[in-house]
C-alpha positions in Angstrom: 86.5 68.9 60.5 84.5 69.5 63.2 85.8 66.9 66.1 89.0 64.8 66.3 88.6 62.9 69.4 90.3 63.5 73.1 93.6 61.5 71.2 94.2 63.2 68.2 93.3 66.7 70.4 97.0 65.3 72.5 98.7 64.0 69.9 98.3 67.1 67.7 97.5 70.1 67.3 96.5 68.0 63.5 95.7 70.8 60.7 94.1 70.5 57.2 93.8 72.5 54.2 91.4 71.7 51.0 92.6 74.1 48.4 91.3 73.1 45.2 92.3 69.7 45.4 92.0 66.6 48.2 92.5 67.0 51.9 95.6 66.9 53.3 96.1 66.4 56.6 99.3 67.9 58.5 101.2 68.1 61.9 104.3 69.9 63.0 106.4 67.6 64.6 107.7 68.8 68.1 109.7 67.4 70.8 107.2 65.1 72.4 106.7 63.6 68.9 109.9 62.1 69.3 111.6 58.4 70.3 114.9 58.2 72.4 116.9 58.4 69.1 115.4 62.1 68.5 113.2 61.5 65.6 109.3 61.3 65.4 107.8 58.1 66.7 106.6 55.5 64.3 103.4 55.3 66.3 103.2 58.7 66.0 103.4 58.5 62.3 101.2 55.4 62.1 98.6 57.5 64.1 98.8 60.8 61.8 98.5 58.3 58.5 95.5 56.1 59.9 93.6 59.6 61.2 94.6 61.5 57.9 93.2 58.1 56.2 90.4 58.1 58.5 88.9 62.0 58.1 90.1 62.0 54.1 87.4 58.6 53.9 85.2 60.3 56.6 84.3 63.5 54.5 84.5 62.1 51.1 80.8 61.6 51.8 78.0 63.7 51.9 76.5 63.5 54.8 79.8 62.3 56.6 79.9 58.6 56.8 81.2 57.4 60.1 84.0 54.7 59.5 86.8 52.5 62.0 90.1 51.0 60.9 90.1 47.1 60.6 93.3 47.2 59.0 96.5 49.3 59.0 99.9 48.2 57.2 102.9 51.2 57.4 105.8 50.7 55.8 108.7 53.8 57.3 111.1 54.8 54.1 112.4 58.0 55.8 112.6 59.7 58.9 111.1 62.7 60.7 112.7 65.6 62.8 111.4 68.2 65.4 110.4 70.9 63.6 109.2 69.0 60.4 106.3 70.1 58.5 104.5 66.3 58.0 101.7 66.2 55.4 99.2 63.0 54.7 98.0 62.9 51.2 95.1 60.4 50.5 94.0 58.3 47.8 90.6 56.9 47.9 90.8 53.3 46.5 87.2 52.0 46.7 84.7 52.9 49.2 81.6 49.9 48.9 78.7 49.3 50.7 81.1 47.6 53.8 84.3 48.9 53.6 86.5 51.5 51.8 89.9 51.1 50.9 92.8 53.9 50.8 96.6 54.7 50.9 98.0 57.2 52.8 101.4 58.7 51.9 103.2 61.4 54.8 105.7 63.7 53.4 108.1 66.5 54.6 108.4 68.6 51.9 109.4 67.0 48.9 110.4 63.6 50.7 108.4 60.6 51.3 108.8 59.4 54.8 106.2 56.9 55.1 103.8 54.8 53.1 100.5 53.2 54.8 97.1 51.3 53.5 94.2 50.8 55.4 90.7 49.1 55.6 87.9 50.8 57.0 84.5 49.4 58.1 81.7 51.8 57.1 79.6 52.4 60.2 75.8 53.4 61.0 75.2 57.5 61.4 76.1 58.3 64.9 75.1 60.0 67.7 76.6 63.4 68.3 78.9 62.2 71.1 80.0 59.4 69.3 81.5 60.7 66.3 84.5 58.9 65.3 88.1 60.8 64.8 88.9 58.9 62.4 
């Protein structure tokens, strides 16, 4: 993943890994993750689950297929702490002609902290400078 956007460059550092399996996209959380109550942001979590969506849908395509969010719905089941290891794992619904459908699930460890579905509009190639972070 070659380019995550001036945002996601802020927000993160953001890391991946593609072992033999899908790509799962990951964060440490850290203190500027956090709310007034100490634990990670929602919008920080909804961010990290629609960009895990967004590159997972973005690669799954040969050559990349550039792609923006039209929908987003997050449901929070759990909370996140500094120093919390936060993965998103994928799951490609349907990817048409228009848009492609996914679900995004964030974990720390074994724990399931949020759940999140998204829409995405399928977009024209780009130019390099306008490639989308997802």
């Amino acid at each position: 993943i070659e380019h995550l956007g001036h945002y996601l460059t802020l927000l993160g550092p953001f890391y991946w890994k593609k072992d033999d399996g899908p790509l799962v996209v990951g964060v440490r959380i850290d203190e500027r993750h956090t709310n007034t109550r100490g634990i990670a942001h929602g919008g920080m979590l909804a961010t990290l689950a629609d960009s895990a969506l967004g590159i997972v849908l973005y690669n799954s395509r040969t050559p990349p297929q550039p792609i923006v969010t039209v929908s987003l719905t997050t449901d929070f089941i759990e909370s996140a702490h500094p120093g919390d290891w936060v993965e998103g794992h994928v799951d490609i619904l349907r990817v048409g002609s228009r848009l492609a459908y996914a679900n995004c699930h964030l974990h720390v460890g074994e724990r399931r902290i949020l759940r999140a579905s998204g829409v995405f509009a399928l977009m024209p190639p780009t130019k390099p400078k306008e490639e989308s972070e997802g």
